[in-house]
C-alpha positions in Angstrom: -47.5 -37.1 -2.7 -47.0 -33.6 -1.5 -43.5 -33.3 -0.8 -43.5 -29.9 -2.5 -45.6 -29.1 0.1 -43.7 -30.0 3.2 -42.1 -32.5 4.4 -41.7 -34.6 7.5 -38.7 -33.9 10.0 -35.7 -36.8 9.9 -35.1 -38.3 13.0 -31.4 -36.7 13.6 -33.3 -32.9 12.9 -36.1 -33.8 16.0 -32.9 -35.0 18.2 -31.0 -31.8 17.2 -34.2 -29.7 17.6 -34.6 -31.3 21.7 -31.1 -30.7 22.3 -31.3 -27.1 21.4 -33.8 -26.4 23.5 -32.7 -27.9 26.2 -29.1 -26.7 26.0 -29.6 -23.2 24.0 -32.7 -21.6 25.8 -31.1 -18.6 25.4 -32.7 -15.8 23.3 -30.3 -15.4 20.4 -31.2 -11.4 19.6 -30.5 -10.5 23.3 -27.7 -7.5 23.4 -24.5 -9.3 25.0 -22.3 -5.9 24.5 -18.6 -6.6 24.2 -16.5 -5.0 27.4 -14.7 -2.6 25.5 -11.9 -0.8 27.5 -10.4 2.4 25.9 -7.0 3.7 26.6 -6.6 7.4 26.5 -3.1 9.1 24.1 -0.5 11.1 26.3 -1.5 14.5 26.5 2.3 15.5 26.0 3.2 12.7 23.2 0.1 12.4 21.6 0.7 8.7 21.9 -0.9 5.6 23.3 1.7 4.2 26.7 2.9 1.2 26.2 2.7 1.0 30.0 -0.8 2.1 30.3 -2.0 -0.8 27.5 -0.7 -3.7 29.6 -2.7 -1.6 32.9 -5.9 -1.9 30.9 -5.0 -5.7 30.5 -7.8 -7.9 32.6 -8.5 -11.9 32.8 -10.8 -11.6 30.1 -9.4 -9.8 27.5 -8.9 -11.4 24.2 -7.8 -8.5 21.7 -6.4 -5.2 21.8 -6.8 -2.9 18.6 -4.0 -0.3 17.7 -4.0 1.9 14.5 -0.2 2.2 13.6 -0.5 5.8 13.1 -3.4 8.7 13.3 -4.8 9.8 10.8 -4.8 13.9 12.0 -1.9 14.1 13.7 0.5 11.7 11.7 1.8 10.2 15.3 3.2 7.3 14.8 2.0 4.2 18.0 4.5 1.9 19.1 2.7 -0.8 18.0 5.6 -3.4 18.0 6.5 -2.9 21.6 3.1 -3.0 22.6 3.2 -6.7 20.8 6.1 -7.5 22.8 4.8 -6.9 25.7 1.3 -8.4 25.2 3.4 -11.8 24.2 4.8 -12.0 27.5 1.7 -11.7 29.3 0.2 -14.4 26.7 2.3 -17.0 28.1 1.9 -16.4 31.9 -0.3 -20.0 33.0 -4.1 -20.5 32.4 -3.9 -16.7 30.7 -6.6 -16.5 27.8 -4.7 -15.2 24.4 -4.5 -11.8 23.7 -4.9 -11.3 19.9 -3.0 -7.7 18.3 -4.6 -6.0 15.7 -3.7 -3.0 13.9 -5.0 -0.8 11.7 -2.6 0.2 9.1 -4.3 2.0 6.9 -2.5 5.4 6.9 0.5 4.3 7.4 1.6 2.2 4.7 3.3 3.9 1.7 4.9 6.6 4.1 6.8 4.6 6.5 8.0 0.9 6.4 5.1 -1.4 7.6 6.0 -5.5 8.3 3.3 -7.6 9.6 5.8 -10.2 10.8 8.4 -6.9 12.1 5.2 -5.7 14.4 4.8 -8.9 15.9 0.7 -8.4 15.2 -1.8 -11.1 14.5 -3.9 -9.2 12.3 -3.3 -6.2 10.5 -5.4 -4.3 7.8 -4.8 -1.4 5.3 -7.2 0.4 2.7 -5.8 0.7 -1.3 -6.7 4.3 -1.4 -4.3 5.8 1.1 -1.8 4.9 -1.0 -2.1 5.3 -4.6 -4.4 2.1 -5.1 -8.3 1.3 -5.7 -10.6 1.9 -2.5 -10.5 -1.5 -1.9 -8.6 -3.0 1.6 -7.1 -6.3 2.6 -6.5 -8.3 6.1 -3.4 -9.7 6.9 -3.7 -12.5 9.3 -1.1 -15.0 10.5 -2.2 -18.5 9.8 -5.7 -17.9 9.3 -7.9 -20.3 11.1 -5.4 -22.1 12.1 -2.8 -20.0 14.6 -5.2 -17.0 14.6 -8.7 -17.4 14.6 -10.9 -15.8 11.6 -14.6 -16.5 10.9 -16.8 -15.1 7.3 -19.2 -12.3 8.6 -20.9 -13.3 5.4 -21.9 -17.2 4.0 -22.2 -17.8 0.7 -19.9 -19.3 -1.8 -16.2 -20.7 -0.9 -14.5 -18.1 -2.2 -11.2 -16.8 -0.6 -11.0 -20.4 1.3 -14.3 -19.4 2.5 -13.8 -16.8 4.5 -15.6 -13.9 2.5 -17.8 -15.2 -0.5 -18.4 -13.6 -3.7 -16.7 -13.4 -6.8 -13.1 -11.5 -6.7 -12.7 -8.3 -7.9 -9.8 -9.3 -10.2 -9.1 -6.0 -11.5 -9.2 -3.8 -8.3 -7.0 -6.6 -6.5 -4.4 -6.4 -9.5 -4.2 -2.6 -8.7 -4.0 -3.5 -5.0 -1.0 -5.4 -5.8 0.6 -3.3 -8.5 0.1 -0.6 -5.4 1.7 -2.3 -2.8 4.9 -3.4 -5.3 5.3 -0.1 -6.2 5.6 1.1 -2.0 8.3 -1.8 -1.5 10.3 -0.6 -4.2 10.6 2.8 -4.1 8.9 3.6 0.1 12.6 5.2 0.7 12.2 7.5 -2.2 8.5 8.2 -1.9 9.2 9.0 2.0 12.1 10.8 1.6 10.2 13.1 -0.4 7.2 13.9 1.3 9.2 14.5 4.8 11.4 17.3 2.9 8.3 18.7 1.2 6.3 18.8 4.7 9.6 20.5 6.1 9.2 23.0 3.6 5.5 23.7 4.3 6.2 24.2 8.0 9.0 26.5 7.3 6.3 28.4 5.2 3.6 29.1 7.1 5.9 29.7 10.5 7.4 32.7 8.0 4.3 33.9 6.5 1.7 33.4 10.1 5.1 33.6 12.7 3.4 33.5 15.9 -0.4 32.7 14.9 0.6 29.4 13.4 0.5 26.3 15.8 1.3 23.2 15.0 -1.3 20.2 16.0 1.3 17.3 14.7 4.1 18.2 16.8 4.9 16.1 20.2 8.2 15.8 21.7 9.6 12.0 21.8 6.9 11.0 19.3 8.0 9.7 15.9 5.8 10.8 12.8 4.4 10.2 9.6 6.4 12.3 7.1 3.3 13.9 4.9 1.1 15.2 8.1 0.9 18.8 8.7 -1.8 19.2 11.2 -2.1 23.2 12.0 -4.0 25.7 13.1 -4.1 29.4 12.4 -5.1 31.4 15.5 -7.5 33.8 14.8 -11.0 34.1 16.5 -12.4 34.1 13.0 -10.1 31.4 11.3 -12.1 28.5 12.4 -11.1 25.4 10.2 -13.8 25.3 8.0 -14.3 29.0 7.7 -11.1 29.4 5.9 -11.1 26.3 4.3 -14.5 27.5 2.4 -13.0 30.8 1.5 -9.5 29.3 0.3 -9.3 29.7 -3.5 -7.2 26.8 -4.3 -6.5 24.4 -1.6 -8.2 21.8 -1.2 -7.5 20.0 2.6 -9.8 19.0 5.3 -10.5 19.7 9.3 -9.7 15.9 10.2 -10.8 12.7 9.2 -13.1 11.9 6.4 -14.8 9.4 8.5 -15.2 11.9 11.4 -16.7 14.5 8.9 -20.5 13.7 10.5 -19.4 15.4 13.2 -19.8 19.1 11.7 -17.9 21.6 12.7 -17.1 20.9 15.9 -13.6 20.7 17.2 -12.0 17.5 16.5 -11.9 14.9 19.1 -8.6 13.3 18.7 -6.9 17.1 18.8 -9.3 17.7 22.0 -8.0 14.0 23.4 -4.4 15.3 22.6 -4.3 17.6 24.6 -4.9 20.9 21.7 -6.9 23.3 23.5 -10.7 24.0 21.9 -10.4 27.3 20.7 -7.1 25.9 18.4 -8.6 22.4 17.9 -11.0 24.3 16.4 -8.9 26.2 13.8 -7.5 23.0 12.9 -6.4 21.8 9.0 -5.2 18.9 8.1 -3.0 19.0 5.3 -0.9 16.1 3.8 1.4 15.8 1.8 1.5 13.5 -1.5 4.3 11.6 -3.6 3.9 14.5 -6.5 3.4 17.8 -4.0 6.0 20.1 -5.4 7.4 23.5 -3.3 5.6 25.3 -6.5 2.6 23.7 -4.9 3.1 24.4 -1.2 4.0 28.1 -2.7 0.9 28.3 -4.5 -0.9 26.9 -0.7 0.2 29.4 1.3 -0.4 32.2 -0.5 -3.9 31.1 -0.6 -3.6 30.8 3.0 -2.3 34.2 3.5 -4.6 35.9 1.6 -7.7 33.8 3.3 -6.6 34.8 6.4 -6.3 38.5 5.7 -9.6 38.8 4.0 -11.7 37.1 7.0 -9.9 39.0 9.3 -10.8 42.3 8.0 -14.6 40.5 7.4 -14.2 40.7 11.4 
């Protein structure tokens, strides 16, 4: 009567336990790295080929991962064709399923994003890019079912078992309220932003003329209409430099996830094509649904008067 103890193993547990070590002898913690292949931009479009993805196809590959647009340079990836394409390769014989992601995240509330329109199998975007909690969702077509989805996490059944835990309610009624709010008035909120970026540009190529370039402008390449990615040339007007001095903007170098990276010259300017010495002058500034011409007024002053002051610092 020590069952508390230990107990003794049922017969169906020591059958299990011989048939996994006989068929699983392999060492569960050993490093099987995924082949990851990554496909360069354009250097002239700042834009993943739709060509060059279907190159980098092989026999063994089972998803391809495109964010819809960057995050610095507002470049907009052509996403859909690249799903197009990939389904005609998916139904050549004996040819292993390619899954499409795509990463959403900064596009949606600035252009018109449609799951079903992209053609993708999954697809996820992030509440705080556009006026919402910083919370995100996945979007997957027929989960389990048509497209394969597994909990990286075991716990309760919560969300048909696929991520346990009790719901946020509140942040997923802001997610909602978010998202209702983009399909209702994107035109509108769009609309505004692209005229309001036009007006910046026009701005600063007035007040900088010739020592203003622009990092989010490629030929052939649509955009996101609230990304102003530019650089002031100076040998002295490094990104941060005058972003620390400015009295009243508040913008960053790149991406906040990148920020770890100090102040070296961003990577997906450098992969672009920018050259270092401008990559490294680089500020990203974005637009907003309330960002007035008072406030891009108000910017480039500040600008200006940065500019001047670390330039006679020199």
């Amino acid at each position: 009567m020590d069952y508390n103890a230990t107990s003794p193993l049922e017969p169906q547990v020591i059958r299990a336990i011989s048939e996994a070590l006989q068929d699983a002898w392999g060492n569960p913690s050993s490093n099987y790295i995924a082949d990851v292949t990554y496909v360069p931009v354009s250097k002239v479009t700042a834009c993943v080929e739709v060509e060059d993805i279907v190159a980098a196809v092989r026999p063994n590959t089972c998803l391809i991962s495109i964010m819809l647009a960057n995050n610095e340079t507002g470049v907009i990836m052509p996403v859909q064709e690249i799903c197009q394409r990939i389904n005609s390769v998916n139904k050549q014989k004996d040819r292993l399923r390619i899954l499409l992601h795509t990463d959403a995240a900064q596009a949606l509330g600035k252009i018109p994003v449609d799951a079903c329109v992209l053609g993708v199998d999954y697809l996820t975007i992030v509440g705080h890019k556009f006026y919402a909690p910083r919370i995100g969702a996945l979007y997957v077509n027929g989960p389990g079912t048509r497209t394969p989805l597994y909990p990286m996490l075991f716990g309760g059944g919560q969300e048909r078992n696929f991520r346990p835990g009790t719901e946020n309610t509140p942040m997923i009624a802001g997610l909602g309220k978010a998202a209702e709010l983009v399909t209702c008035n994107l035109s509108d909120y769009e609309s505004h932003m692209r005229s309001t970026k036009l007006y910046l540009e026009e701005r600063l190529k007035a007040v900088f003329k010739d020592k203003i370039h622009f990092n989010s402008q490629y030929p052939g390449s649509d955009m996101l209409p609230n990304t102003c990615n530019v650089s002031i040339l100076g040998p002295t007007l490094q990104g941060w430099r005058v972003l620390s001095n400015c009295r009243r903007l508040l913008a960053s170098v790149g991406a906040a996830c990148h920020s770890g990276s100090g102040n070296r010259p961003s990577h997906i300017l450098l992969s672009c094509g920018v050259p270092s010495e401008v990559a490294a002058n680089a500020l990203r500034l974005s637009v907003g649904r309330g960002t007035t011409k008072a406030d891009v007024d108000a910017v480039v002053e500040d600008l200006r008067e940065t500019v001047q002051l670390l330039e006679e610092m020199d």
